[in-house]
LUMFI-386369 format. One record per residue (C-alpha): residue number from 1; residue in three letters; x, y, z. Coordinates in steps of 0.2 Angstrom, whole numbers. Example, Ala and Ser with C-alpha at 12.3 -4.5 7.8 and 13.67 -1.06 7.14 Angstrom:
<nodes>
num,residuo,x,y,z
1,ALA,62,-22,39
2,SER,68,-5,36
</nodes>
This chain:
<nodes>
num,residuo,x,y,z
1,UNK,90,-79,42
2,UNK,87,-61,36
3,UNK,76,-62,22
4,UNK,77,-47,11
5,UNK,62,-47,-1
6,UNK,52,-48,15
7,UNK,60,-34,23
8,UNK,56,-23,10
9,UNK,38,-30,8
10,UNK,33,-26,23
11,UNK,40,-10,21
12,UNK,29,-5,5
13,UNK,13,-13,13
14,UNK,16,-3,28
15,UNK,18,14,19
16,UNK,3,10,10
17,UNK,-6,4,26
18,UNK,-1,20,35
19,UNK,-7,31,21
20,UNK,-24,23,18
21,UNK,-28,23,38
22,UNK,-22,43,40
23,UNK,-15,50,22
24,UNK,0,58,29
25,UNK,10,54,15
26,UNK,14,60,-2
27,UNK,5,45,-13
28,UNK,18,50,-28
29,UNK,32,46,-15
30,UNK,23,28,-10
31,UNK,24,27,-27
32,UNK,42,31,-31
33,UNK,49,22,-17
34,UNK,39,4,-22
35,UNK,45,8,-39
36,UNK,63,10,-33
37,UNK,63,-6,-21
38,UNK,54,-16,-38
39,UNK,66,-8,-51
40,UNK,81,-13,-40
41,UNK,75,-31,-38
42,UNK,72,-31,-21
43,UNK,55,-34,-21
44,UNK,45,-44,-37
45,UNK,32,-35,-47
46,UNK,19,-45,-44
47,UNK,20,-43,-26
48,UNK,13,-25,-27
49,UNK,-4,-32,-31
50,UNK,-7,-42,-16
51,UNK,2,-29,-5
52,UNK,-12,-19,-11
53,UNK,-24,-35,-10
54,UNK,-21,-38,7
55,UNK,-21,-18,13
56,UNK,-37,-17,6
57,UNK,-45,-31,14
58,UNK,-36,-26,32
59,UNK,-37,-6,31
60,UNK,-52,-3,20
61,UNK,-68,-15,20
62,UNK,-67,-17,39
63,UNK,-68,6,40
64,UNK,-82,9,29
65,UNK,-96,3,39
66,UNK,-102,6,55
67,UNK,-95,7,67
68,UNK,-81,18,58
69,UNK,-87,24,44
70,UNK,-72,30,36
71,UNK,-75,29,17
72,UNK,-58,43,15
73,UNK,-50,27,16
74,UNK,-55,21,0
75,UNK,-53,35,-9
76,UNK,-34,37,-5
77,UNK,-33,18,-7
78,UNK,-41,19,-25
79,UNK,-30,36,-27
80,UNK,-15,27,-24
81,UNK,-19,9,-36
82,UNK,-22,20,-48
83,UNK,-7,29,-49
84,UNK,4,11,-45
85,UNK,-6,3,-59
86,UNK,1,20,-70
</nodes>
């Protein structure tokens, strides 16, 4: 069966993934559109902070050693908890 609040939570963590790993996307709009899915009930609150949990612990620690070394990723990751945690 379709499962909604899935749906939707992967498609927050999969903006936020995208953005941390290449920052194409306007972080205020990440923002907005997790706001949105959360206000209308769609997702629950506290599924934002281990969305970001988990994105941190697949698409940042494992970039900002060697091999990688790719420590923009944390800075749009931190960019973008700060301004969800707003």
């Amino acid at each position: 069966m379709f499962d909604v609040n899935e749906c939707y939570y992967r498609q927050v963590k999969g903006r936020v993934a995208s953005h941390v790993a290449r920052g194409g996307d306007r972080p205020e709009a990440i923002v907005k559109s997790a706001r949105t899915i959360v206000g209308r009930g769609d997702l629950k609150a506290e599924a934002l902070p281990r969305i970001m949990g988990e994105v941190e612990s697949e698409s940042v620690r494992p970039f900002l050693g060697p091999p990688w070394n790719q420590p923009e990723r944390l800075g749009r990751f931190n960019h973008l908890k700060c301004l969800l945690e707003a």
